[in-house]
C-alpha positions as CSV (number, residue, x, y, z in Angstrom):
1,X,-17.4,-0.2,-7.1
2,X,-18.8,-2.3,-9.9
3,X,-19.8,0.0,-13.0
4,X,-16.7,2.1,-12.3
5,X,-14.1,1.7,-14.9
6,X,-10.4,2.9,-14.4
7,X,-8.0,3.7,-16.6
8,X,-4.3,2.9,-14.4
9,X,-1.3,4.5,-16.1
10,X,1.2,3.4,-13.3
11,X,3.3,-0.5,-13.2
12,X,4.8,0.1,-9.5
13,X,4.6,1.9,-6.2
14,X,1.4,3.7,-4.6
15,X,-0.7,4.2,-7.7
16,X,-0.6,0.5,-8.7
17,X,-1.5,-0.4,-5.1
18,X,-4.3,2.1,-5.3
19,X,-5.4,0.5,-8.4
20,X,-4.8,-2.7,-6.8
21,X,-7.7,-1.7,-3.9
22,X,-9.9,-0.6,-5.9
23,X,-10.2,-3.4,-8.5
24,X,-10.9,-5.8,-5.5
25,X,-14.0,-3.3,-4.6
26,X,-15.2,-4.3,-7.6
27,X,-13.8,-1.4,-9.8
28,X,-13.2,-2.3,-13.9
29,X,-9.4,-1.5,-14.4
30,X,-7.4,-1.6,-17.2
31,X,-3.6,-0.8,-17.5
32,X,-2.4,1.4,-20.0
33,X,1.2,0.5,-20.2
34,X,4.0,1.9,-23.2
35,X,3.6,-0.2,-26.4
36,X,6.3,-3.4,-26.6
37,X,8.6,-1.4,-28.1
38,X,9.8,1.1,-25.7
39,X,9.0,-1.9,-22.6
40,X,12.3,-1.3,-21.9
41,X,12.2,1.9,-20.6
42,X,9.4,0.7,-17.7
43,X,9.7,-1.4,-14.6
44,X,8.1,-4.2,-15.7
45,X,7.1,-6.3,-12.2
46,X,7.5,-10.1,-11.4
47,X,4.6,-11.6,-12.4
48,X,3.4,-12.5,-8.6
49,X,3.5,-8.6,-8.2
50,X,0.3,-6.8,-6.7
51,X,-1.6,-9.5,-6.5
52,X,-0.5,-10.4,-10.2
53,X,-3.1,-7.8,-11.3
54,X,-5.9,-10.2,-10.9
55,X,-9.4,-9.0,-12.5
56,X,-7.5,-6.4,-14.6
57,X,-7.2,-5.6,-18.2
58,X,-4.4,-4.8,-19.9
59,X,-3.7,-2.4,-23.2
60,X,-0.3,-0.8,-24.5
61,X,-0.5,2.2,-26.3
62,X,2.1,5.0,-27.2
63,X,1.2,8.0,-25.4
64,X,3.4,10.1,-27.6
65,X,2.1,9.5,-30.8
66,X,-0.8,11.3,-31.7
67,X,-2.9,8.3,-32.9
68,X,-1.7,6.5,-29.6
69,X,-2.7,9.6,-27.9
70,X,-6.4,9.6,-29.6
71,X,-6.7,5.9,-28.6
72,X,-6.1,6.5,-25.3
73,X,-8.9,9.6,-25.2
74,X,-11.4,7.2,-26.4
75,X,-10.6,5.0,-23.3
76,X,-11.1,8.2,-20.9
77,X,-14.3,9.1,-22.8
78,X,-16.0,5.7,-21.5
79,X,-13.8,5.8,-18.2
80,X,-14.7,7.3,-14.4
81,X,-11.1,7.1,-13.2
82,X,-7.4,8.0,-14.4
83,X,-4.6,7.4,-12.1
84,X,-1.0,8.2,-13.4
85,X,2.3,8.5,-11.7
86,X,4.7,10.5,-13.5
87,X,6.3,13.7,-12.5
88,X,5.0,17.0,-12.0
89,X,4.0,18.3,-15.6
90,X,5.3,15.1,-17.4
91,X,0.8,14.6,-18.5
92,X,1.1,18.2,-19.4
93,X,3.3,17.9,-22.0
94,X,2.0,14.8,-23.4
95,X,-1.6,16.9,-24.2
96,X,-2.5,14.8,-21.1
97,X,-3.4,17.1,-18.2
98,X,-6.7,17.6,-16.2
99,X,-7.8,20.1,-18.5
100,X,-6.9,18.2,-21.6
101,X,-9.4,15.1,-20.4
102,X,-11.9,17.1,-19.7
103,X,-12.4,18.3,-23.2
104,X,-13.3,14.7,-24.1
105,X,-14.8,13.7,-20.7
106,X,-16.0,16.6,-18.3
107,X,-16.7,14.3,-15.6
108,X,-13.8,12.2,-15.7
109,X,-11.5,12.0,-12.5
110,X,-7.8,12.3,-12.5
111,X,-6.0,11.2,-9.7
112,X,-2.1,12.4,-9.9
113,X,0.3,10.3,-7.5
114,X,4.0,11.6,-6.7
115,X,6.1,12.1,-3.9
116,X,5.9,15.4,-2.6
117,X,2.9,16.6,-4.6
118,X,2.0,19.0,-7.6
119,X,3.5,22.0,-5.9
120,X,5.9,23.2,-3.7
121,X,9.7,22.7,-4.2
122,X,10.5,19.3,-3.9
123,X,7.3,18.8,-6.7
124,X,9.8,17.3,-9.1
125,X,12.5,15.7,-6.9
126,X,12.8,11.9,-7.6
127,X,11.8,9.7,-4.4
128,X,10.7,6.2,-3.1
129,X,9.2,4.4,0.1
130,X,11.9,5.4,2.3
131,X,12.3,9.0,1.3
132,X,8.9,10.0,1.7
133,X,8.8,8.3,5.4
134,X,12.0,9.8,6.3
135,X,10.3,13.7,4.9
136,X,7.5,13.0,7.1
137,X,8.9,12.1,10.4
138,X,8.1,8.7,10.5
139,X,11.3,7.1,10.1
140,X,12.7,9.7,13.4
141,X,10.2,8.9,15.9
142,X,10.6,4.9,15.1
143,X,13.2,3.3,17.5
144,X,16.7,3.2,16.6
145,X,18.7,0.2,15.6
146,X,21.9,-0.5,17.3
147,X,24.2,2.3,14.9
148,X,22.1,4.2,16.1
149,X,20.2,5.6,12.6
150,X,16.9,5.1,12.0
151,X,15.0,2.2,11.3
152,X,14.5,0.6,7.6
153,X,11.0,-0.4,8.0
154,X,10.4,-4.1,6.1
155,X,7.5,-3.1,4.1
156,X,6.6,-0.2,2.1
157,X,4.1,1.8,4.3
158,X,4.5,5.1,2.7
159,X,3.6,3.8,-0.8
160,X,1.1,0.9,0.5
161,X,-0.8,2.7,3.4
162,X,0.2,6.8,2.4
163,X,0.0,6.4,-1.0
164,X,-2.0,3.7,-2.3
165,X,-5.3,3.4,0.3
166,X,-4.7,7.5,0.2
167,X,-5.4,7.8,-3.5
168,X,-8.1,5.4,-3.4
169,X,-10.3,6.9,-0.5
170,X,-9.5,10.0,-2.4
171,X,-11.2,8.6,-6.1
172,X,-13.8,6.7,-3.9
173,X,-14.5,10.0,-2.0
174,X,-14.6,11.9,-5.4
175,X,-17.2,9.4,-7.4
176,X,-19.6,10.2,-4.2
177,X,-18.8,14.0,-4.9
178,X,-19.5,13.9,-8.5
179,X,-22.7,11.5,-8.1
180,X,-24.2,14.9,-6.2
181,X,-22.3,17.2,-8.6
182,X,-22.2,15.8,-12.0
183,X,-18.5,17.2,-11.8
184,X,-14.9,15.6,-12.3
185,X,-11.4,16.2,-10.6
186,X,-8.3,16.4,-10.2
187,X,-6.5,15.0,-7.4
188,X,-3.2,15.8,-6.1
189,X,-2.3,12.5,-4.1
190,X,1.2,13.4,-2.4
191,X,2.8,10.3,-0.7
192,X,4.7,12.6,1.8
193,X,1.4,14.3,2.8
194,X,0.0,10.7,3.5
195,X,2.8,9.7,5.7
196,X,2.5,13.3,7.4
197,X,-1.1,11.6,8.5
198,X,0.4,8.2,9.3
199,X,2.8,10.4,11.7
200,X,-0.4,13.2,13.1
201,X,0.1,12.1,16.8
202,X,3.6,13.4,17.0
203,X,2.9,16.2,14.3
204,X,0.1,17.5,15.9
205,X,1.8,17.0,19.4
206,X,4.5,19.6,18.7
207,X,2.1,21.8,16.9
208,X,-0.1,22.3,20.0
209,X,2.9,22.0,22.7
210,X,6.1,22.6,21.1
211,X,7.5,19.4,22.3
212,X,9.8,17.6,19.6
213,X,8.8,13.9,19.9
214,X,11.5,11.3,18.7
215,X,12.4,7.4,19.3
216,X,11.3,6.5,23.0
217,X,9.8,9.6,23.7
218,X,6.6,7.6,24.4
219,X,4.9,4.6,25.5
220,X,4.1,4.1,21.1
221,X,8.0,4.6,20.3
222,X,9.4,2.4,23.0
223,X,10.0,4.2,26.1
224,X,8.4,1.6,28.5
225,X,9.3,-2.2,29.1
226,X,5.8,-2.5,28.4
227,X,5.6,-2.2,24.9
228,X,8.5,-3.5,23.5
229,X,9.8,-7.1,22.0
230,X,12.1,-9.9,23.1
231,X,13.9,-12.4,22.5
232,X,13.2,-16.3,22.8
233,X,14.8,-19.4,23.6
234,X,14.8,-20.6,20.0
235,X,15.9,-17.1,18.5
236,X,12.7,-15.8,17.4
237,X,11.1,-12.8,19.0
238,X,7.7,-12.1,20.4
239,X,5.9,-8.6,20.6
240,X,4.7,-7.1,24.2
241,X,2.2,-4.1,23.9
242,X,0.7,-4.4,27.5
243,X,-0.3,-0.7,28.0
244,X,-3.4,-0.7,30.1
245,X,-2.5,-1.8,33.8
246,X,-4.8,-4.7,33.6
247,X,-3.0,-6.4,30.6
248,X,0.3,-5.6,32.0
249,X,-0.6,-6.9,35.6
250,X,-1.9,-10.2,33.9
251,X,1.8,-10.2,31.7
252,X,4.0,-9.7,35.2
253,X,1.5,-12.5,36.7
254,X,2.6,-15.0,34.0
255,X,6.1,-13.8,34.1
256,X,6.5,-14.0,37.8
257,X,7.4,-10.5,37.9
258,X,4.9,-9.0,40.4
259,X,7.7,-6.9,41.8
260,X,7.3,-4.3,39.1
261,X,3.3,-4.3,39.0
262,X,3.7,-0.3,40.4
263,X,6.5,1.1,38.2
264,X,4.7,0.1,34.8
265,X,5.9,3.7,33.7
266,X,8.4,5.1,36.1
267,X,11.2,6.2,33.9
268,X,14.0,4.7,36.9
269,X,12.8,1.4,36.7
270,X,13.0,0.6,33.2
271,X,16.3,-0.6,32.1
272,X,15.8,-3.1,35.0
273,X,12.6,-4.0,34.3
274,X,13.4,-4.4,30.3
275,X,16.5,-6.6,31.4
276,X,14.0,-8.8,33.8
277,X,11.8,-9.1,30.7
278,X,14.3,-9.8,28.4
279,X,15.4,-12.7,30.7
280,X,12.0,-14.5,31.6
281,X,11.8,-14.6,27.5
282,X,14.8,-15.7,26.9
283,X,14.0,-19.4,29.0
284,X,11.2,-20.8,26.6
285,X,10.9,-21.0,22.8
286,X,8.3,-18.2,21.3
287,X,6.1,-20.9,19.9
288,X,5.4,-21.9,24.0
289,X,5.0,-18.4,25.5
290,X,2.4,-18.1,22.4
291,X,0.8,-21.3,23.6
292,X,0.1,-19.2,26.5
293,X,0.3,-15.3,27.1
294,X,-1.9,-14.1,24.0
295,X,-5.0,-15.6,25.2
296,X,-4.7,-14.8,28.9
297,X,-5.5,-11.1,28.1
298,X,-1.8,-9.8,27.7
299,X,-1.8,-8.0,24.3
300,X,1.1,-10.1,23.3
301,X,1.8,-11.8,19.5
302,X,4.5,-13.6,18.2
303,X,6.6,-11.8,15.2
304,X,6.1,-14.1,12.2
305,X,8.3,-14.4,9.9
306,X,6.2,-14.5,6.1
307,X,6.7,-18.4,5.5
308,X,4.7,-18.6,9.1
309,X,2.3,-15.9,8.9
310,X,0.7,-17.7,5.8
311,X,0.2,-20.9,7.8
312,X,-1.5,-18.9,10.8
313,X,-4.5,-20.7,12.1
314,X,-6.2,-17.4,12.6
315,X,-5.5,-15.7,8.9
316,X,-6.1,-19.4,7.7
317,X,-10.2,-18.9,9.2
318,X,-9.7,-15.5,8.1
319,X,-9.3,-17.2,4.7
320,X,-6.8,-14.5,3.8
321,X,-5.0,-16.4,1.1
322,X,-6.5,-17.4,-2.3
323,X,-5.5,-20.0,-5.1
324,X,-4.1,-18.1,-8.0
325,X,-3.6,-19.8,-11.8
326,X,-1.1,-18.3,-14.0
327,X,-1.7,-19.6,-18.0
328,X,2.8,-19.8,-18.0
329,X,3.1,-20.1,-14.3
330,X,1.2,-22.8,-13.2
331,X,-0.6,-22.8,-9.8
332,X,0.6,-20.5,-6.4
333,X,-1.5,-19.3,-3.7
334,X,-1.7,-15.6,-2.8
335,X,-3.2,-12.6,-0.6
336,X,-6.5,-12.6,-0.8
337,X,-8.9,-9.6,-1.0
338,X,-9.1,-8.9,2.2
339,X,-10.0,-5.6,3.4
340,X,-13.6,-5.4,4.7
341,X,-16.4,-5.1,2.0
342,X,-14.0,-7.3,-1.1
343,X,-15.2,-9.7,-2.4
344,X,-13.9,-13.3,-1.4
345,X,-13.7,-15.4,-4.7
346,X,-14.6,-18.9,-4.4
347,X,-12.5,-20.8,-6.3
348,X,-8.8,-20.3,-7.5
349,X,-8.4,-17.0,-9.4
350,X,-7.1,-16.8,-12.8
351,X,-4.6,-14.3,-13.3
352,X,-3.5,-13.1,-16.4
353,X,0.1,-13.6,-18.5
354,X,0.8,-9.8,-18.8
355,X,2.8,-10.3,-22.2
356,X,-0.4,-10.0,-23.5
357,X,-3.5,-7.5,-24.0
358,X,-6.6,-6.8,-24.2
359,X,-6.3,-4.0,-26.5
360,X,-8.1,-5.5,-29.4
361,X,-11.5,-6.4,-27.9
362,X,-10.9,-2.3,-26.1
363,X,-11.1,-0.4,-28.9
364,X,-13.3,-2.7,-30.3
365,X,-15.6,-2.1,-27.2
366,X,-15.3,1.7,-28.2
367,X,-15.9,1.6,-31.8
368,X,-12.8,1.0,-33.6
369,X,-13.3,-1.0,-36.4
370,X,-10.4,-3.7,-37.0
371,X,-8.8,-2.0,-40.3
372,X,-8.0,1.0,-37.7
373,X,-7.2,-1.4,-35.1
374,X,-4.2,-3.2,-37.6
375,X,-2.9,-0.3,-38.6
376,X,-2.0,0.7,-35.3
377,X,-0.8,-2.0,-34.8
378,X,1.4,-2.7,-37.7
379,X,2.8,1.0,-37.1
380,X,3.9,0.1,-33.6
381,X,1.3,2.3,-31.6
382,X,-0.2,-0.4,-29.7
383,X,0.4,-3.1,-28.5
């Protein structure tokens, strides 16, 4: 995505992430954020957040104020891309709307994430991560935990996966459009439609039969020994998703649990064969059934906690974790790029110290001459 430049109105959730994926396809982003005066008033991340916005650029300019508001039109008049976050109708009533960009850029893209979409009546109801899974089913067909409520899933899928890779194959899918069309637009990235596609199996499965899947209603949702995890020796768990007989006869083989090679889904036999399980697991530490099961063809993986996944040997070949240099911060390592097609940098990566800008050399870039630049400036417009 080189030659692309973005123009990312969001700090947090699905349209920073989506900002985050595109800027490590190559994309040039800068962040628009609210001028140091009003600061306050947005969540301002810790400064290891989203990858600490490596590659980015950062300007702050008041949005409300008309000269801020000019500014920031001569940024969309150079720029492919703008991705906002606000509410329903909050860009309309700052002169900011599709329409509005257009007049200064016709084939300008806006991308407009929220949680339930442009229309409809929850448009304007307030939301985060968990809302949006629990609108969209996902939370109800994961397994319960032992209150029996549903699950709180340990990282953000509805803004990472529904949200943020959603609006970005969306503005990806939209540059190729307008490359054939010479046209902008408008997309209306809902976060609650996105998790409706993570949750499509079970959507579409009571669309087509009537059927009304739910936690263990399947061999996906934990119905079947099978495709579960346990408990080890030592405390820590390891995941089983043997579904194919051949994996699962190789599992029972390791196990010593031949006896149940025929009932892999016979509804009768599965609290016994779950309890069998559980017990077999229970006699070694996870770290030795790892030594072991995974590479005998058993589609079995330990659950890592974070401070062991980032010492895996097989992420550590995978080189999925970078050297990062802060200019206050000092020296930490983090998530690389690593989706397929980003580019791996070399060398540590210097990330920036976001209690400054860029905003000079921008508007510079776009023919502001530094007497203009000053007085905004001075008069608190940008920062």
């Amino acid at each position: 995505m080189h030659g692309v430049t973005i123009l990312d109105l969001s700090t947090v959730g699905p349209a920073t992430r989506c900002a985050r994926v595109l800027s490590d396809y190559g994309a040039r982003v800068i962040k628009v954020g609210v001028p140091p005066s009003k600061m306050a008033l947005q969540t301002q991340p810790a400064f290891w957040s989203y990858s600490a916005n490596r590659g980015m650029e950062q300007t702050r300019i008041d949005l409300k104020a008309p000269d801020g508001k000019a500014a920031f039109l001569a940024l969309v008049a150079k720029a492919d891309v703008v991705i906002e976050s606000y509410r329903p109708g909050v860009m309309k009533k700052l002169g900011l709307a599709f329409e509005d960009l257009q007049k200064t850029n016709p084939q300008v893209i806006l991308c407009a994430t929220s949680g339930f979409g442009q229309s409809g009546p929850a448009a304007r109801q307030a939301g985060h991560d968990l809302n949006y899974l629990a609108s969209g089913g996902y939370l109800h067909t994961s397994n319960r935990r032992g209150d029996g409520g549903p699950p709180i899933p340990g990282a953000t899928v509805a803004d990472s996966a529904a949200g943020g890779m959603h609006a970005a194959m969306a503005i990806m899918a939209a540059l190729l459009r307008r490359a054939q069309t010479g046209e902008g637009e408008f997309l209306d990235v809902a976060v609650a439609d996105g998790v409706l596609w993570l949750t499509s199996l079970y959507v579409d499965q009571h669309l087509a039969t009537g059927e009304n899947p739910g936690p263990g209603h399947d061999v996906l949702t934990g119905r079947y020994a099978c495709y579960d995890t346990y408990a080890c020796a030592d405390g820590k768990w390891i995941s089983v998703g043997a579904i194919e007989g051949q994996f699962f006869r190789n599992l029972l083989a390791l196990l010593d649990l031949e006896k149940w090679a025929e009932d892999q889904y016979r509804d009768e036999a599965q609290n016994e064969m779950r309890a069998d399980f559980a017990r077999v697991f229970a006699t070694r530490d996870r770290d030795d059934w790892c030594a072991e099961l995974p590479a005998s063809d058993t589609c079995t993986a330990p659950v890592y906690e974070i401070n062991e996944l980032v010492e895996d040997p097989q992420f550590q070949e995978r080189e999925a974790f970078v050297q990062a240099e802060h200019p206050t911060e000092g020296s930490f390592r983090q998530l690389a790029p690593v989706l397929a097609g980003m580019d791996r940098p070399d060398g540590p990566i210097r990330v920036p110290d976001w209690s400054l800008t860029n905003t000079d050399a921008l508007l510079t870039e776009i023919g502001f001459a530094e007497s203009k630049i000053k007085d905004l400036r001075e008069r608190g417009i940008i920062g």
